[in-house]
C-alpha positions in Angstrom: -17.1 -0.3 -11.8 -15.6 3.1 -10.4 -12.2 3.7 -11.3 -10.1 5.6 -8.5 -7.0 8.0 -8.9 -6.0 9.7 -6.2 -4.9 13.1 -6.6 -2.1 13.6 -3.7 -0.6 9.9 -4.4 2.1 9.1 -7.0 1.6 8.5 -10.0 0.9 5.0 -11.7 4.0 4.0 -12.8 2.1 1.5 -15.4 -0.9 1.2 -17.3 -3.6 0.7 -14.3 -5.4 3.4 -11.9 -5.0 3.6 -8.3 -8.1 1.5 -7.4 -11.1 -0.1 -8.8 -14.6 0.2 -6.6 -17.1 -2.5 -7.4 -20.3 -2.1 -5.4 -19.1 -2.0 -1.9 -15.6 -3.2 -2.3 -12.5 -0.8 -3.1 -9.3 -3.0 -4.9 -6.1 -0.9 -4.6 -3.0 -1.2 -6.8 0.0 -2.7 -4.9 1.3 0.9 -3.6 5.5 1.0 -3.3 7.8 3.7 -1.2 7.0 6.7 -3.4 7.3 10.0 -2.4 4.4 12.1 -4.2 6.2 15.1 -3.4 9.5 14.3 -5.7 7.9 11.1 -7.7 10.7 8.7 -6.4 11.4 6.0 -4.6 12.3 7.0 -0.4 15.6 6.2 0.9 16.5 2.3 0.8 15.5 1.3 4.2 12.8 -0.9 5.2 11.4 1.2 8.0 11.4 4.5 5.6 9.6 2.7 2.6 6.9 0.9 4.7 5.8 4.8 6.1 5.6 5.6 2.9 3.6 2.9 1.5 1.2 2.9 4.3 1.0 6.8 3.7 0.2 6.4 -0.1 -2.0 3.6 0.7 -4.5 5.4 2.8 -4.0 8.7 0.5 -5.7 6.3 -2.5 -8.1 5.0 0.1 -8.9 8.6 1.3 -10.0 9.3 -2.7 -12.6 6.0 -2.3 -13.7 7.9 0.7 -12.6 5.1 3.0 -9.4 4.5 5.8 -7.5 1.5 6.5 -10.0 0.3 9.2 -12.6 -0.2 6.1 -10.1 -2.6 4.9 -10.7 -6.5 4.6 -7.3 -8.0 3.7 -4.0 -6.8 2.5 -1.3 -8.7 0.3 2.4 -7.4 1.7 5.3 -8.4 -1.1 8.7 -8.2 0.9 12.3 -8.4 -1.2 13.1 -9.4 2.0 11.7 -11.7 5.0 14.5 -10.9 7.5 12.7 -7.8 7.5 9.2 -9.0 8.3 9.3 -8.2 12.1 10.4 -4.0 11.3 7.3 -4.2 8.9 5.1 -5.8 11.3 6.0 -3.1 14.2 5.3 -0.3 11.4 2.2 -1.9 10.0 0.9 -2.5 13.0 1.3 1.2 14.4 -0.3 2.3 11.3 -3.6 -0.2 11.8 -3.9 0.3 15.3 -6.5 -2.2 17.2 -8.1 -3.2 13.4 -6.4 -6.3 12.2 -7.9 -7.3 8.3 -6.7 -10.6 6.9 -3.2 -10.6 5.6 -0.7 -12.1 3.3 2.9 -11.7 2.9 4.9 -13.3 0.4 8.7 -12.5 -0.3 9.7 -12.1 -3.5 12.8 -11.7 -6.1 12.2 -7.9 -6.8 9.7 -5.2 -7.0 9.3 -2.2 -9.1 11.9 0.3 -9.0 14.1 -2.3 -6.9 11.5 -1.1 -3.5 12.0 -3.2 -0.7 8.0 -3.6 0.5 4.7 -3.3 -1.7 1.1 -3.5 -0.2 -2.3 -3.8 -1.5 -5.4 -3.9 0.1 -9.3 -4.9 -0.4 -11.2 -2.8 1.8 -15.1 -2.4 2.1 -17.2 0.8 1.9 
């Protein structure tokens, strides 16, 4: 087991790294809208914070030396559902023709009151 921090994303904001690589498949942390840059959250708006997440999730998949088309499946944690079809148009723009398995669950809050959280399994 190969634990993964990567450099140019924010820091953990808990006890956990980044990602975890276990032979050929990368586990990332659930990444929220935060700017590496200035270490908080991006403005409150749902099309602002899903750039940003995408942005910090390929920056930690980058350090695994791997992009978003190496990944298998994400989990998407929304505060909000109404929201679903801004993420979708964002998510999809940031994926492009590869479409891994996906779940997206709303839920009652997220760290640092964010609006979206993603995580990913991908494969080396």
């Amino acid at each position: 087991m190969e634990l993964i921090t990567a450099q140019d994303a924010p820091e953990a904001i808990g006890p956990y790294c980044h990602a975890v690589r276990s032979g050929n498949l990368c586990f990332t942390s659930g990444q929220i809208p935060i700017d590496p840059a200035t270490g908080s959250l991006v403005e409150d708006d749902i099309t602002a914070q899903t750039q940003q997440v995408l942005i910090n999730l390929k920056t930690v998949l980058r350090a695994a030396g791997l992009e978003l088309n190496n990944v298998l499946k994400t989990t998407v944690y929304l505060k909000d559902m109404a929201e679903f079809p801004t993420l979708n148009t964002i998510y999809a723009e940031h994926f492009g023709e590869h479409t891994p398995a996906r779940s997206t669950i709303q839920v009652a809050a997220l760290p640092l009151g964010c609006r979206v959280e993603i995580e990913a399994v991908a494969q080396a």
